[in-house]
N, C-alpha and C positions, 0 to 999 in steps of 0.2 A: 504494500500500500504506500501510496505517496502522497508524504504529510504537505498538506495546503493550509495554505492561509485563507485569510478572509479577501484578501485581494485576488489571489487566486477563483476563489470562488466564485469571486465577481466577474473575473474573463469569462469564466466556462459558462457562467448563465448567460455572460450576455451573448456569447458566440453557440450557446444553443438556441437563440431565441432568433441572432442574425449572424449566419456564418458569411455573410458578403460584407460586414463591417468592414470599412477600411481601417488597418493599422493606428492611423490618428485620431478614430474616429473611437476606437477601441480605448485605448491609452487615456481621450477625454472622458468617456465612461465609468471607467475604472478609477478615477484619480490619480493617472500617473504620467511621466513623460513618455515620448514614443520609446526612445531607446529601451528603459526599464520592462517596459509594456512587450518588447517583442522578443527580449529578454528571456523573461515568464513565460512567453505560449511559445516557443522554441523547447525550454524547458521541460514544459508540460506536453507537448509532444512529441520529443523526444523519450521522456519516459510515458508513452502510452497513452497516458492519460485521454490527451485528444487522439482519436486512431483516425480521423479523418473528415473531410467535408464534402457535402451533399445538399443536393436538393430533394425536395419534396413534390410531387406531383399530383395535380386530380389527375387520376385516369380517365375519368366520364367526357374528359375534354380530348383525350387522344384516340379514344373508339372504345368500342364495347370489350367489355371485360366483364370476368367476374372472379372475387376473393372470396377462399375457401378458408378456411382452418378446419386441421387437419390433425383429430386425435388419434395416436398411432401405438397401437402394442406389438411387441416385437416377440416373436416365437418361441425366444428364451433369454432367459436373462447372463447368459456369460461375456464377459466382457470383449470377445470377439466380435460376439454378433453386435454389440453398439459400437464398435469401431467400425464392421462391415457397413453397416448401417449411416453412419455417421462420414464416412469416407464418400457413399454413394450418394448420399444424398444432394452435399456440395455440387454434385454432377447437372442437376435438376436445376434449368435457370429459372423454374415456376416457382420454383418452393424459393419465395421470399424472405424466408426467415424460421428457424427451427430451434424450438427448446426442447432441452431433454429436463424432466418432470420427474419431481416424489409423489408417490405417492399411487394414486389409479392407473392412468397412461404412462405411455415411456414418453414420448413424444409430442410438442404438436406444433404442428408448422404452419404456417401461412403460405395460401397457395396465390399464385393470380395466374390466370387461362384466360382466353378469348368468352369463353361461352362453357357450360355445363359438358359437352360430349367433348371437348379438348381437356378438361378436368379429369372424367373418366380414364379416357384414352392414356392420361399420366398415369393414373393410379395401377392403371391396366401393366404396364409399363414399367411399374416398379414392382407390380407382385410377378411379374415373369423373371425380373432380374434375380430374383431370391434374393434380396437383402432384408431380410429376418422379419418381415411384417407378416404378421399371423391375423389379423386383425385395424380397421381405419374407420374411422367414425366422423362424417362428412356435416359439418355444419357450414352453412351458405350466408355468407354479409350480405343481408336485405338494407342496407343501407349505412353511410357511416355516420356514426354518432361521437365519436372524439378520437381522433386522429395519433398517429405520433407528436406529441410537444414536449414540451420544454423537461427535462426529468426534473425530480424536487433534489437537485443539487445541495438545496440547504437541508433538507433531513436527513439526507444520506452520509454527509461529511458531519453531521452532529450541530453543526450552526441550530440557534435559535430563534433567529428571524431570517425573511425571505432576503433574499436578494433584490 
């Protein structure tokens, strides 16, 4: 773990909130000058901390699609088969995002597909590959209701008030 300050704190909320901030723009934010400022987030991603920058996208504005999430139990539990699993999956440019889970499920991923029979067709596609799924339980985004934002950076690192 890498120990942050409160100024710290303050880049990474405000660079989850606008990762196209300019450098000067950051630094005034934050309270600091530029140099100290790029300093810090050189710093902090260099160790990890930041692993990268991105955009966000509505899909309903690029064509039809649709997002699945995707509860997944795996055939057995030895740590082969979640490596096999977990190897294979990275392969899938649909599956958006996959957490391995305590507890019921092993798995569950976020899918996005053109339509429901390209959904299928993956799923299809991954129980032929035999990568240890015994079992998938198909729940359909009928609409989105709060999106990826901003994480609570300040409950995480223990802060008491928000940023």
């Amino acid at each position: 773990m890498t120990p942050l300050d409160k100024t710290d704190l303050a880049i990474l909320a405000t660079l989850a909130r606008d990762g196209r901030i300019t450098k000067a723009a950051l630094a005034d934010a934050v309270g600091l000058s530029p140099t100290p400022c790029w300093n810090r987030l050189k710093r902090l991603e260099k160790a990890g901390v930041i692993e990268g920058y991105g955009a966000r996208f509505d899909l309903r504005k690029l064509g039809p699609s649709v997002t699945v999430f995707v509860a997944v139990e795996l055939a057995d539990h030895t740590s082969a088969t979640f490596r096999i699993f977990e190897d294979a999956i990275t392969r899938y440019d649909e599956v958006t995002a996959c957490w391995a889970l305590g507890g019921g499920f092993d798995y569950l991923c976020q899918v996005v597909t053109v339509d429901i029979d390209a959904y299928q067709r993956l799923m299809d596609a991954m129980l032929d590959a035999r990568i240890g799924v015994a079992r998938y339980f198909t729940y359909i985004v009928t609409k989105p209701v709060k999106g990826p934002g901003v994480p609570p950076i300040h409950l995480i690192a223990g802060e008491d008030s928000s940023l």
